[in-house]
N, C-alpha and C positions, 0 to 999 in steps of 0.2 A: 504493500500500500504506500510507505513510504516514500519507494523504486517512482513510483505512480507520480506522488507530488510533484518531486522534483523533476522530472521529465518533462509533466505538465507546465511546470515554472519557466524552463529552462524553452521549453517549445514558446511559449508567451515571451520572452525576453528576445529570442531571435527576434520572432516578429516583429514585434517593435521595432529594432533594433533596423530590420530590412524598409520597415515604413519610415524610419527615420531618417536610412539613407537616403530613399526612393525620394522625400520629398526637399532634401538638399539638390535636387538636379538644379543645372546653374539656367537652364531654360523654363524649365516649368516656373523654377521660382521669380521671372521675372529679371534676374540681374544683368542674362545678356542684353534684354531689348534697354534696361535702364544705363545698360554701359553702352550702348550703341546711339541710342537714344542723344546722351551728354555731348557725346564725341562729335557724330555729326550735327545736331544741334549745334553747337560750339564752332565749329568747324564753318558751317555754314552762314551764319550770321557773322562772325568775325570777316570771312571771305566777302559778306555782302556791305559791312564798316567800311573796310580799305576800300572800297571802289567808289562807295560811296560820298565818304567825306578824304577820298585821296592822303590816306594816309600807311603806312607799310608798319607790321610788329616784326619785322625784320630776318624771317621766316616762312616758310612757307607750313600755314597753321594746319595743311593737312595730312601731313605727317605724325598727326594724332592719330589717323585712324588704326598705325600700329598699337595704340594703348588700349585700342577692343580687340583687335586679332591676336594679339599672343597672350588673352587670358581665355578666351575662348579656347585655344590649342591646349593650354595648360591645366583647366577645366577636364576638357574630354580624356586627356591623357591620365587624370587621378583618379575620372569614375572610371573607366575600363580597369584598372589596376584594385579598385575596390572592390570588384564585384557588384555591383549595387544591379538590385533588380528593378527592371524599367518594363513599362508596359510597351506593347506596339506602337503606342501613341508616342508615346516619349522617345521611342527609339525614331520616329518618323520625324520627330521634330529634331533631334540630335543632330540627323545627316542632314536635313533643309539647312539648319543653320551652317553646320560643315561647310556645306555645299556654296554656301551663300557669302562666307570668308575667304573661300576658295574664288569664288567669282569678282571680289572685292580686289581681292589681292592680285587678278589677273588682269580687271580693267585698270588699277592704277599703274600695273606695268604698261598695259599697252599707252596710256595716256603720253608715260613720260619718257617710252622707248620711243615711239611710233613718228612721230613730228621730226626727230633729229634722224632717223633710218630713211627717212622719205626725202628731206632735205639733203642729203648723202647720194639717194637714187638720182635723183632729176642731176644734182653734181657731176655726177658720171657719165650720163646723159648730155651732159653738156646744157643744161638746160638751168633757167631761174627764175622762180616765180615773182610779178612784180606788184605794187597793190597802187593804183593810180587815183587819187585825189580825184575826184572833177570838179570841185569848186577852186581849189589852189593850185591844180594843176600838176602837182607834189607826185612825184613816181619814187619809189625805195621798194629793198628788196621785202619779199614776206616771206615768213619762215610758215612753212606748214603747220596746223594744227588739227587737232581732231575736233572737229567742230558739233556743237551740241550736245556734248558726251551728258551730260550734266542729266539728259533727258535720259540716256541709259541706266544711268547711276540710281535714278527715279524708280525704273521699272524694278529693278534687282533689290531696290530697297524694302519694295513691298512686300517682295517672295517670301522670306523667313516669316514674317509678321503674320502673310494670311494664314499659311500653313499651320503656326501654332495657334491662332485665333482658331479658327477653321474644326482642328482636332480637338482641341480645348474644349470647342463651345464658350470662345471666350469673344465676346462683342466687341470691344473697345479697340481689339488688336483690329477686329475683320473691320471696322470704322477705320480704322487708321490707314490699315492696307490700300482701301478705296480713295480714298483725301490723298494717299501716295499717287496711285493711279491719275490722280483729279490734275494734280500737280505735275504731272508728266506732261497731259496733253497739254497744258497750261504754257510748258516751258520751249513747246512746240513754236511757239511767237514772241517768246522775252528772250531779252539781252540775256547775254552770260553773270552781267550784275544781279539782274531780278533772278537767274538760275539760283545763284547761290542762297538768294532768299529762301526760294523754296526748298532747298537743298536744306537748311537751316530749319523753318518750315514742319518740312516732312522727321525730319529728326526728332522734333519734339512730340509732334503728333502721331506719329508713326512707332516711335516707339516708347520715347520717355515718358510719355503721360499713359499708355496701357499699360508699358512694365511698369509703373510705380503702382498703379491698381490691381496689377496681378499680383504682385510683389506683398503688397499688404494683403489680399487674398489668402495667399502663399502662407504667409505668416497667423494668421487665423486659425488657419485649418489644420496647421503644424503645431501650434498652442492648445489646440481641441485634443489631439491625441497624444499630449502629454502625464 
């Protein structure tokens, strides 16, 4: 009988023990979208400051968005190593976001490869791109860029957010998701200045204001089964 108790105890302590991991996941609990949220958020409005009122922090301020991709990697690298049991849901939202770091980390390569490899081809070529004033008459060379990216940036913002919304049954994310979407076609006719607003924008509403909701959710329901 004894044998009994403690087995019983000991089966109740796991438990816990696996629900307690399950609900530190760095996604479900809200901290990716509230770390993704800050960064571009941040990132974005400061980029739409400097254009704005012409002034430079002497930096290019988006080289923040390494300070959400290398905790995301280092996140998934501690639960895999924990064991922590995840439903399908969570595992589906694990790899969107993966997925979604991975795509981040590939458009800002192309961004900052892409304009100088092109500018090198036409070189070769024999060739130079020139950008003609028509009111001053002003002809100077122009260096290639990737134009509109900003509207890409938009789409891919969304993905992780509906996804976990979406699985959740979490509204605020799948609202956010849409206002990203809304923002895209939006930046289809603004300046690269008003991009960055929305850039800015879609960070806060996209993520940082559903992860801080989910986040306190998160924290509720993780309180409930203590």
């Amino acid at each position: 009988m004894e044998e009994r108790n403690i087995s019983e105890q000991e089966s109740l302590r796991l438990i816990q023990e696996m629900i307690g991991k399950a609900k530190d996941n760095y996604h479900e609990s809200g901290a990716s979208a509230i770390l993704w949220g800050a960064v571009i958020g941040t990132c974005g409005l400061v980029s739409f400051a400097e254009l704005q009122w012409n002034f430079s922090i002497g930096f290019d301020i988006w080289f923040l968005i390494l300070a959400a991709i290398i905790p995301g990697v280092w996140f998934n690298i501690r639960d895999s190593k924990r064991s922590i049991v995840k439903t399908h849901e969570e595992v589906a939202v694990d790899i969107a976001w993966s997925v979604f770091g991975i795509s981040i980390t590939c458009l800002v390569i192309y961004v900052n490869v892409i304009p100088a490899l092109s500018e090198r081809f036409f070189a070769s070529e024999h060739l130079e791109l020139l950008s003609h004033n028509t009111v001053t008459g002003e002809t100077k060379p122009y260096r290639p860029s990737t134009l509109s990216i900003t509207s890409v940036f938009l789409i891919i913002y969304a993905f992780p957010t509906l996804i976990t919304g979406w699985l959740s049954k979490f509204k605020p994310m799948i609202i956010g998701a849409i206002a990203c979407y809304c923002f895209f076609v939006i930046s289809l006719f603004t300046s690269f200045k008003y991009d960055m607003l929305l850039s800015g924008l879609a960070g806060i509403g996209n993520w940082l204001i559903p992860g801080l909701i989910l986040n306190k959710r998160h924290r509720k329901a993780k309180s409930a089964h203590v």
